[in-house]
N, C-alpha and C positions, 0 to 999 in steps of 0.2 A: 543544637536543634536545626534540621533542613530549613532553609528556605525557601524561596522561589526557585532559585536557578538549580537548588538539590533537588528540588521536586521536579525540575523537569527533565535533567539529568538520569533519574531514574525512570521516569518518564520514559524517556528517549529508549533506553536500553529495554527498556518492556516490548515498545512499539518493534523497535527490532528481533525479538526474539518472534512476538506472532507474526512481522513480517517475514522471519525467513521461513518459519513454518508454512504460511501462506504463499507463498512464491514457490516453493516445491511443486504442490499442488497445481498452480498456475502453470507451473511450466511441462507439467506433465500432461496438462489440458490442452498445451499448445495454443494458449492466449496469452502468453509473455506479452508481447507487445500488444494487445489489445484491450490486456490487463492496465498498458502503464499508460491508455487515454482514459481508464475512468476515473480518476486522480482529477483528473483536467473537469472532470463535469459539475466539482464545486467550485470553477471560477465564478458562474454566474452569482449564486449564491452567496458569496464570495464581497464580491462585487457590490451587490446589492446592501449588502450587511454593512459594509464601508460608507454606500452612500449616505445611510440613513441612520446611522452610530449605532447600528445594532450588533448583537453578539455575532463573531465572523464566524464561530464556528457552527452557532447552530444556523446560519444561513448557506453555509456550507454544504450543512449535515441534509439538508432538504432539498436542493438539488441533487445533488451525489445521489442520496435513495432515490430519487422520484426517475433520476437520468437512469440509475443502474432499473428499475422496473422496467421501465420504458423501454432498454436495451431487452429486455427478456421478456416482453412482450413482442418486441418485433421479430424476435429471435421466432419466438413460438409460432407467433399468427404467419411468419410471411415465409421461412422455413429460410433465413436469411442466416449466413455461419456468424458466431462469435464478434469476430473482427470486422464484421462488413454494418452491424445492427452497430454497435460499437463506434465507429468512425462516423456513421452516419449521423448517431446525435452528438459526437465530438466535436464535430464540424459546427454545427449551431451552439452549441454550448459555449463555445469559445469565442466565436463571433460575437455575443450576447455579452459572456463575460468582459470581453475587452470596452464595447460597450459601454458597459453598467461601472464599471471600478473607475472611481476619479483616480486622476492619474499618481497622484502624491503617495496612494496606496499599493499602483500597483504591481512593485518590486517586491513588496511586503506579500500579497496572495500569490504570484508568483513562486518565488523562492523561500517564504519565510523568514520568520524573524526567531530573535532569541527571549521572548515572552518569560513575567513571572509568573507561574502560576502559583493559583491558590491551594488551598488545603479541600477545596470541596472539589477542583478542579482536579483535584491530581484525584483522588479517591477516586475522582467517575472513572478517567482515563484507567486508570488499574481496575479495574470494575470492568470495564470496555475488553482493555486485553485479556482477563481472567477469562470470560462471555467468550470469547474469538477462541481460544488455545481448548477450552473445554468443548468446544460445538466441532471442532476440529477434532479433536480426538475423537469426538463417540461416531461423528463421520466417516472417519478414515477408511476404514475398509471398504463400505458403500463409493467413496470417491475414487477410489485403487478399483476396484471392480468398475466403473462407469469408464475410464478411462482407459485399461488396458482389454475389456472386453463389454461395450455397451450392448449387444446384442443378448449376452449371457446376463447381463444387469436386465436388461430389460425380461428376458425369459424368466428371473425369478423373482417378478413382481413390484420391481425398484422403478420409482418414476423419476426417470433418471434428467425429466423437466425441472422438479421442483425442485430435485439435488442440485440440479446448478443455477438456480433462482437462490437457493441458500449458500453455494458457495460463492455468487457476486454480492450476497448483500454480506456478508462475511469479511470478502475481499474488500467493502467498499468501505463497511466498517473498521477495516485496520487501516486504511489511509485517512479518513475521521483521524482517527489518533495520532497520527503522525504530521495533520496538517500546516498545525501551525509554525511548528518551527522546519519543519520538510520544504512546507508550500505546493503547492496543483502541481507544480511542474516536474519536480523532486520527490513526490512523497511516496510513491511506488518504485522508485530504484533500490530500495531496499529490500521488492519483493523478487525483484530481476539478478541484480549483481549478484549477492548473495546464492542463488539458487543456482545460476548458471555455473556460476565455479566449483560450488559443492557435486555438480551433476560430472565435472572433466573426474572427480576423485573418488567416487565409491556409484557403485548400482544399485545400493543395501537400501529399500526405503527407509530403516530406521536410520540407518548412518546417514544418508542423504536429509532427511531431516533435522539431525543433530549435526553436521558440519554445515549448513546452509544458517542457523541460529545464530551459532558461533560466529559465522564469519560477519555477517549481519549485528550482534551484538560488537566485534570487534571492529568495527566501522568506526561505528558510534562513539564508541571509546578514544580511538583516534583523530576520528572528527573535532571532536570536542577539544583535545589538546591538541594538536594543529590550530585548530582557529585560536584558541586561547593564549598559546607563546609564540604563532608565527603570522598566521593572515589577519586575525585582529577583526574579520566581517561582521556584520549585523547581525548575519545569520550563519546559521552552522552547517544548513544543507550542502554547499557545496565543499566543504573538506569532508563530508561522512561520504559523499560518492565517489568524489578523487581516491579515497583509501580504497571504498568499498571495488572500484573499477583495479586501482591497482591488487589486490586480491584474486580478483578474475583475470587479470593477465598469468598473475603467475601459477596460480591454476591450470594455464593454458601449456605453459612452461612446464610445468611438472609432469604432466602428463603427456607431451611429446617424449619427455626425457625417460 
């Protein structure tokens, strides 16, 4: 029968499949890097949940939504791009967070830990990715059209505002899921690495989404053994992005050749 750590093991590799699905999309938006500060806007939260022994992830989960609104309000009202709304509450959010997290903790909100989870805990998280990979799908076409021709999205009658209010709360929701054993810092590298290597090796949106999962799922996989027969860490975030970076190298490689 699973236990904690099989729970979150499969966990893990869920999180990676909507991350690399989601990091396509991100990267085609051209917010790759603006995607991987909203990651960062449940340190406050974060933080906070730490000070006061409450649950980290739902204090997480309420900054991260309230920052990613916030980002898309300012997006809207001030006609501010992506990356500039973005940075601007990243910058406070992190201030805040460093803040608020007593110190003992905050290696743990940072990079993560290797947490057991429960049977009710792991259900939400698959519930979570189910929600993310389905809202995804019935999108896609609406996000491919916004992205390679907004002008033509908007001429036939796609509010191409609200689609990306739905594709950050989307986005912010799949690093929710990956936070605890990811951490704020890490937990969007699985929607970057991932996507950027898959993008050196096909142009095919459906390939490009189906080798971005993969590579993503097989992170994870590696991550996991690495840490477990050679680095021994608390946490697993940092061998899932050493694999997941070395992938993207040789992605890089492959396609010079």
């Amino acid at each position: 029968m699973l236990g904690g750590q099989g729970f979150l093991f499969i966990l893990a590799l869920l999180f990676a499949l909507a991350a690399g699905v989601v990091g396509c999309f991100a990267l085609m938006k051209r917010m790759v890097l603006a995607s991987d500060v909203i990651s960062h806007l449940a340190l406050p939260g974060l933080g906070a949940a730490f000070l006061v022994h409450w649950n980290p992830l739902a204090g997480g989960a309420a900054t991260l939504f309230l920052g990613t609104l916030l980002i898309w309000q300012l997006q809207k009202k001030t006609g501010l791009a992506t990356d500039a709304a973005i940075g601007a509450v990243f910058a406070a959010a992190l201030a805040i967070g460093a803040a608020v997290t007593p110190h003992e903790d905050l290696m743990e909100a940072l990079f993560g830990e290797l947490p057991q989870v429960s049977l009710a805990g792991f259900l939400l998280g698959v519930a979570a990715t189910l929600f993310v990979l389905f809202a995804i799908s019935l999108a896609r076409d609406r996000l491919a059209l916004s992205v390679f021709s907004p002008d033509l999205a908007a001429a036939t009658g796609l509010n191409v505002a609200r689609l990306d209010l739905w594709f950050l709360l989307l986005f912010s929701l799949t690093v929710l899921i990956g936070l605890r054993f990811m951490g704020t810092l890490l937990a969007s590298a699985l929607m970057i690495l991932p996507a950027a290597a898959a993008r050196q090796l096909t142009d095919n949106l459906s390939h490009f989404l189906l080798v971005s999962s993969a590579v993503s799922m097989a992170s994870v996989i590696a991550g996991f053994l690495l840490n477990r027969y050679a680095l021994h860490l608390s946490t697993v975030s940092p061998a899932i992005v050493i694999f997941a970076a070395l992938l993207f190298a040789l992605s890089l490689v492959r396609k010079r050749s």
